[in-house]
C-alpha positions as CSV (number, residue, x, y, z in Angstrom):
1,X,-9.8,-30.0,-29.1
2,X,-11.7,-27.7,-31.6
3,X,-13.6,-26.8,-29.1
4,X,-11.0,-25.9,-26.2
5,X,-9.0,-23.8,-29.0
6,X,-12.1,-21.9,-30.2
7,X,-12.3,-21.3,-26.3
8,X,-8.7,-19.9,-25.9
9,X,-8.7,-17.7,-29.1
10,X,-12.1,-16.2,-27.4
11,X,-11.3,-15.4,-24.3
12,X,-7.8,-14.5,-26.1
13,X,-9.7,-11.9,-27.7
14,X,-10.7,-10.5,-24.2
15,X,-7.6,-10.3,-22.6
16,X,-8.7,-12.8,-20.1
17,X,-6.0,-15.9,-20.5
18,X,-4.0,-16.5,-17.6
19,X,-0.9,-16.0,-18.9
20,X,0.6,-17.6,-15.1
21,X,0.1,-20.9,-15.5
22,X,-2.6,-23.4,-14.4
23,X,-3.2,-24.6,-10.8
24,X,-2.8,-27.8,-9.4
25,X,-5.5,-30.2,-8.5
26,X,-6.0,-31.2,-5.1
27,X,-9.2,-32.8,-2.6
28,X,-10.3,-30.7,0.3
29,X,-8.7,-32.7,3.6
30,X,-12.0,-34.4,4.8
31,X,-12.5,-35.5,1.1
32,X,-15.8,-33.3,1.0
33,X,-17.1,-31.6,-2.4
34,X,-19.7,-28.8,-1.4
35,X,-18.9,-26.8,-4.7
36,X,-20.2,-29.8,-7.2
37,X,-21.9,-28.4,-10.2
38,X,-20.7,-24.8,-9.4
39,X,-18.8,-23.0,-11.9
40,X,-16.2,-20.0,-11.0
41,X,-14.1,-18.0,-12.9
42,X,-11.3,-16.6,-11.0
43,X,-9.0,-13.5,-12.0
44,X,-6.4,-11.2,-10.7
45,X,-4.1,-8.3,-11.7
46,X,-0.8,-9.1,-13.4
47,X,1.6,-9.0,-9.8
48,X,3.0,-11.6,-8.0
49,X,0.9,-11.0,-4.7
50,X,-2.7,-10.7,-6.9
51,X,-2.0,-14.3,-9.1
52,X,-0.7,-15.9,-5.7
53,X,-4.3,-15.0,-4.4
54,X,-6.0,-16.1,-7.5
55,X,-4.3,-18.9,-7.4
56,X,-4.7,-20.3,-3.9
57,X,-8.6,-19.1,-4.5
58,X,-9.0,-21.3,-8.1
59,X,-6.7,-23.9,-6.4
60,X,-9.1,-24.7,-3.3
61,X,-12.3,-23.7,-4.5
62,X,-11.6,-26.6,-7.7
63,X,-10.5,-28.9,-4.6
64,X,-13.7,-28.1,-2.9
65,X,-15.6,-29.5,-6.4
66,X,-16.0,-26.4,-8.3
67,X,-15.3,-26.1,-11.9
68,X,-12.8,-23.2,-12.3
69,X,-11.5,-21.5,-15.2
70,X,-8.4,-20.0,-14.4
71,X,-7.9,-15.9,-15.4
72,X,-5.5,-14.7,-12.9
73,X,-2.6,-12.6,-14.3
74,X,-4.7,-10.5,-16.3
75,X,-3.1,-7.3,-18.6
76,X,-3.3,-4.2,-17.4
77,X,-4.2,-2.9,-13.7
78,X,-8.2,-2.2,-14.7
79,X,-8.9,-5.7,-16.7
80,X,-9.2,-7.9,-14.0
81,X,-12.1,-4.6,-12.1
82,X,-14.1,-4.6,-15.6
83,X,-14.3,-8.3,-16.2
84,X,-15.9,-8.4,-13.2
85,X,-17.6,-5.7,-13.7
86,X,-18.8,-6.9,-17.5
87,X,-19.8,-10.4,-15.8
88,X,-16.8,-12.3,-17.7
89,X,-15.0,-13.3,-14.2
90,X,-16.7,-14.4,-10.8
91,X,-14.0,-13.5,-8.1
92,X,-11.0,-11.2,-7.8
93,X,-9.0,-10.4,-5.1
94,X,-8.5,-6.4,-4.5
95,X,-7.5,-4.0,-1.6
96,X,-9.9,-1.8,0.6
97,X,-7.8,1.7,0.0
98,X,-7.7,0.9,-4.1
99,X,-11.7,0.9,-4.4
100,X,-12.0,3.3,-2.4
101,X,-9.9,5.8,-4.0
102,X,-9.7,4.6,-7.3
103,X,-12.8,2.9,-8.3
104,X,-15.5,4.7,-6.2
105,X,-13.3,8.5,-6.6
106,X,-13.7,8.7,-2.8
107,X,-11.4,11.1,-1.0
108,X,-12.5,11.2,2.8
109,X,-9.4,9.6,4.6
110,X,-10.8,6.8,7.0
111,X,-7.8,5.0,8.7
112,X,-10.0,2.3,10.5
113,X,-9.8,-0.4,8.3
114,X,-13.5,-2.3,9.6
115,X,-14.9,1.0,8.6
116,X,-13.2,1.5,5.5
117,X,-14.7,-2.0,4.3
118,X,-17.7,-1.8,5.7
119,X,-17.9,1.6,3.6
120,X,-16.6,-0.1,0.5
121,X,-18.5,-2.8,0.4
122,X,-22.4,-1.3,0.6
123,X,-20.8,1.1,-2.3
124,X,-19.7,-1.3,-3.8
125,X,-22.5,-3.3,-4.4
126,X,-24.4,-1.4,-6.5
127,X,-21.8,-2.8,-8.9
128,X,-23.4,-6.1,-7.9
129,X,-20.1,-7.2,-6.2
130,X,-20.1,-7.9,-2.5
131,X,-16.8,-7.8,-0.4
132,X,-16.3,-10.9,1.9
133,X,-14.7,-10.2,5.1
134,X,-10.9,-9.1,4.9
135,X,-7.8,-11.0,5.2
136,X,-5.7,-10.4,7.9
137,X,-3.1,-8.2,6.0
138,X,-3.1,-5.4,4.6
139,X,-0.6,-4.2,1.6
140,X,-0.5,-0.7,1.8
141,X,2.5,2.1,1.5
142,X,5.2,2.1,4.2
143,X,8.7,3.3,5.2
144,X,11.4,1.2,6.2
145,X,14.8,1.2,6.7
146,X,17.6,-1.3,7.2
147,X,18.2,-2.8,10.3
148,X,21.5,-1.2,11.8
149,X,20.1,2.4,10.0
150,X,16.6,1.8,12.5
151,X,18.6,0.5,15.2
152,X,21.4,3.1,15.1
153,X,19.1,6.0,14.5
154,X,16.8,4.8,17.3
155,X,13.6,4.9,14.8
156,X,10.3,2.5,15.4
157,X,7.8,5.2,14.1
158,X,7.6,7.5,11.8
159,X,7.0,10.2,14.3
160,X,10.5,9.0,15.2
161,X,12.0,10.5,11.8
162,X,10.6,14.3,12.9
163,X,13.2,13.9,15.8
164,X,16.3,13.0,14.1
165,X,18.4,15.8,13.0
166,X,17.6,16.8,8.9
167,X,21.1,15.5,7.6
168,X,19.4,12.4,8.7
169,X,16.1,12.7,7.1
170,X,16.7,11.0,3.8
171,X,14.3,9.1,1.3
172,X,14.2,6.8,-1.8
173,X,11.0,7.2,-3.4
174,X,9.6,6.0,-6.6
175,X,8.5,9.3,-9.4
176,X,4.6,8.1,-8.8
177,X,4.6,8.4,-4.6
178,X,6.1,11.8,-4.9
179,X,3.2,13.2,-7.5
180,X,0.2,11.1,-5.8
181,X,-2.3,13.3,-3.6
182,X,-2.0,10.7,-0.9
183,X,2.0,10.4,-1.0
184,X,5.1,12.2,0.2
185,X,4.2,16.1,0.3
186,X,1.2,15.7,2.3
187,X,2.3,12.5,3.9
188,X,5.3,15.1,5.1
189,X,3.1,17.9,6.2
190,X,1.1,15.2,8.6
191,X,4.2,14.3,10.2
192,X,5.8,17.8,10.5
193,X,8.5,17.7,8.4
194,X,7.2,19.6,5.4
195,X,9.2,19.1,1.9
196,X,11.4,21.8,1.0
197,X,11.6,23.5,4.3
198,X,15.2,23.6,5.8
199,X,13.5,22.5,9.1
200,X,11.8,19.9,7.8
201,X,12.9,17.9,4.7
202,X,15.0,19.6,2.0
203,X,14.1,18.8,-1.4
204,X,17.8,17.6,-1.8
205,X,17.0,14.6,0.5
206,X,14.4,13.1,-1.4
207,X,15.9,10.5,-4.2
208,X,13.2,9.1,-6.7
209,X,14.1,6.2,-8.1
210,X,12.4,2.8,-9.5
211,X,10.5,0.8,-6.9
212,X,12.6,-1.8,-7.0
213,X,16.0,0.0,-6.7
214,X,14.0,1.5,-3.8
215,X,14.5,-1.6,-1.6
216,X,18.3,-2.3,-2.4
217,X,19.3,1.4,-1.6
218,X,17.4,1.4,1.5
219,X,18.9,-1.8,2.6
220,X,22.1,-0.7,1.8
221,X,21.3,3.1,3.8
222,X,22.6,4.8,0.4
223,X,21.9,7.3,-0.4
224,X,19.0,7.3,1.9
225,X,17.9,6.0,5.4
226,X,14.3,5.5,4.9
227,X,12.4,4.2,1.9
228,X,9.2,3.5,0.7
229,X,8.0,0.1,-0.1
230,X,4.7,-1.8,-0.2
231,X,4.1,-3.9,3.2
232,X,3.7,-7.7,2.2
233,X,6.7,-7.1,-0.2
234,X,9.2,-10.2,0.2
235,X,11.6,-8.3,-0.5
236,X,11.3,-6.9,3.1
237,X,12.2,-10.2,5.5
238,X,15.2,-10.9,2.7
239,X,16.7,-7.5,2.7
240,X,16.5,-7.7,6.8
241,X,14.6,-4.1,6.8
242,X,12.2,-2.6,9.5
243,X,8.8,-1.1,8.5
244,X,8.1,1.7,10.7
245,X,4.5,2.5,12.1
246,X,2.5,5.1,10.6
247,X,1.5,6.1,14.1
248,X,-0.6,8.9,13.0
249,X,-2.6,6.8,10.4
250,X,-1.9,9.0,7.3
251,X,-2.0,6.1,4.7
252,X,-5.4,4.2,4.1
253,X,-5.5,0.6,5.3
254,X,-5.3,-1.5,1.9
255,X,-7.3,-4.5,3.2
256,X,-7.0,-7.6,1.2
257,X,-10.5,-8.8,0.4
258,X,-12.1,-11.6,-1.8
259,X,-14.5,-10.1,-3.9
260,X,-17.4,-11.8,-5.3
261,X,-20.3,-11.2,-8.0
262,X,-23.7,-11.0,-5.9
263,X,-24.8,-13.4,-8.5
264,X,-22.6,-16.0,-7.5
265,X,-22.5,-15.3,-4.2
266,X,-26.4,-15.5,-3.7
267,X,-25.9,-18.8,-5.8
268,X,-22.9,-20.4,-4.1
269,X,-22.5,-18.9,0.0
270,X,-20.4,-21.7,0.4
271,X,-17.8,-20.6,-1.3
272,X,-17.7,-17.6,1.3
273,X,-17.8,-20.2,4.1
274,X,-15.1,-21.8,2.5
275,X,-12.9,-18.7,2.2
276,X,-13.0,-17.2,5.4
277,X,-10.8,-19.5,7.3
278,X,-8.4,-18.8,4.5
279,X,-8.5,-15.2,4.7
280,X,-8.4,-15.3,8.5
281,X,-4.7,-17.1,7.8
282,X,-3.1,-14.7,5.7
283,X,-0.8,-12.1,7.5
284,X,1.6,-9.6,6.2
285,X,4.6,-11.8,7.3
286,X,2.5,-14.8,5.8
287,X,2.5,-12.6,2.7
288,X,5.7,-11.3,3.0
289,X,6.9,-14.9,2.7
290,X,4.7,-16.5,-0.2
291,X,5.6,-13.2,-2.3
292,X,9.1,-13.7,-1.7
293,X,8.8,-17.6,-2.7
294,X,7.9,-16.4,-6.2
295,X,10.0,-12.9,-6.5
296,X,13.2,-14.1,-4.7
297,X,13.3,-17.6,-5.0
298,X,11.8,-18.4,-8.7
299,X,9.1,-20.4,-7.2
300,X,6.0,-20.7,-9.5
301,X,3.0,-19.1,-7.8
302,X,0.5,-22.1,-8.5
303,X,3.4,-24.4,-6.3
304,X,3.3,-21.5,-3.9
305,X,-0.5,-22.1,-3.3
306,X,-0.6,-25.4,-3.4
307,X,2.2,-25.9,-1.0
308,X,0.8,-23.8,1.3
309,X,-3.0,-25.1,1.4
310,X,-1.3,-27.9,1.8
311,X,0.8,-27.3,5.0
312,X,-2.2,-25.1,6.4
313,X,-4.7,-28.5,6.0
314,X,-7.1,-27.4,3.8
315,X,-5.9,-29.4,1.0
316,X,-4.8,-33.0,0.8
């Protein structure tokens, strides 16, 4: 007991306690343990979709033998990079466009997302952490509207928006997408429909508001028709809204990945064996779905993960 509290006021003292919750214990389905005698510490970032990652990882890598110390929700939106970085944590979930821009201050646009990994992850590994193959979504910025709005305005891309008439051509934004370099003045300009221009879209039909008022307003087409959300938001399927197609590839592809130290992964490539089939199962509707478990339905995410690796097999 001494020693488990001495534990937990050090890594206190870090900012590395998951403050989410344990996960559960499980046996992989054949009953196997290829991660005996393998330690892992597993983080994430402090939202709902990065601790549901951490969790399903630290949930079926411990099933698979390993002895994991659980660090996901960490404070702040850098912690989880650094501990990584600084050697206190062993794998963290992160997103393709996010290094790219943010962590290796690269601005080239590439809207392949194989290249854009590919890219990221020899960069990336002078940082000694190497990038497993992505997931099969990808959680990056999007427009939507309501489903009568898109069905009565006649809207499936956002190319489609440059043909409505302007009275039509109204947005709920968050303050932070209107100020990004990568957000809605250039993200405007690509699709011909400048802001501020009385052809285009007049400053007057741009709302910001707070992200999450973002989704209600645009469900409810007041006082916008098209708003900006995040792509494996729940909040998408339970508001009923449509996510248009960036058809001419302005915003980067934001890749899930599991990211890795080399150390451990040089160690350990099972555990990379043993993710990919997971990552090959998670989809932006799969996404959409588990996220909404937690932020519309209460669920805890460690059930979430454990339910699902369940259902999927890979757990028994």
């Amino acid at each position: 007991m001494a020693l488990t509290t001495l534990l937990a006021v050090i890594l206190a003292a870090c900012g590395l306690v998951s403050s989410s919750g344990a996960f559960r214990e499980a046996f992989l389905a054949d009953g196997s343990t290829p991660l005996e005698d393998t330690k892992v510490r597993v983080t994430s970032k402090n939202f709902t979709e990065s601790v549901l990652l951490g969790k399903i990882t630290a949930t079926y890598l411990a099933a698979a033998g390993a002895a994991v110390e659980d660090l996901t929700n960490a404070p702040g939106s850098m912690s989880s990079r650094q501990a990584q970085l600084n050697g206190d944590a062993d794998i963290l979930w992160e997103y393709t466009g996010t290094a790219w821009q943010t962590y290796l201050g690269e601005t080239d646009t590439i809207s392949d997302p194989d290249e854009l990994w590919r890219r990221v992850r020899d960069a990336d590994r002078a940082n000694g952490v190497e990038w497993l193959e992505p997931a099969s979504f990808n959680n990056t910025y999007a427009f939507a509207a309501s489903s009568p709005t898109a069905q009565r305005l006649g809207v499936k891309t956002m190319s489609d928006i440059a043909k409505l008439p302007v009275s039509e051509r109204t947005f709920c934004i968050n303050d932070e997408f209107l100020s990004r370099a990568d957000g809605m003045v250039p993200m405007l300009e690509a699709y011909g429909i400048p802001l501020g221009s009385p052809d285009g879209v007049p400053k007057g039909n741009v709302t910001t508001m707070d992200s999450g008022v973002v989704y209600t307003s645009t469900a409810r087409s007041a006082p916008c028709n098209f708003g900006m959300v995040y792509s494996t938001d729940g909040r998408i399927k339970n508001l009923d809204l449509v996510v248009l197609e960036d058809d001419r590839k302005f915003f980067l592809p934001y890749s899930g990945c599991a990211v890795i130290s080399s150390s451990l992964n040089e160690k350990s490539p099972e555990i990379a064996e043993l993710l990919a089939p997971v990552s090959k199962k998670l989809t932006d509707e799969l996404m959409q779905e588990l996220n909404g478990r937690v932020d519309i339905d209460g669920e805890d995410p460690a059930d979430v993960a454990y339910d699902w690796l369940k259902a999927e097999g890979f757990i028994a």
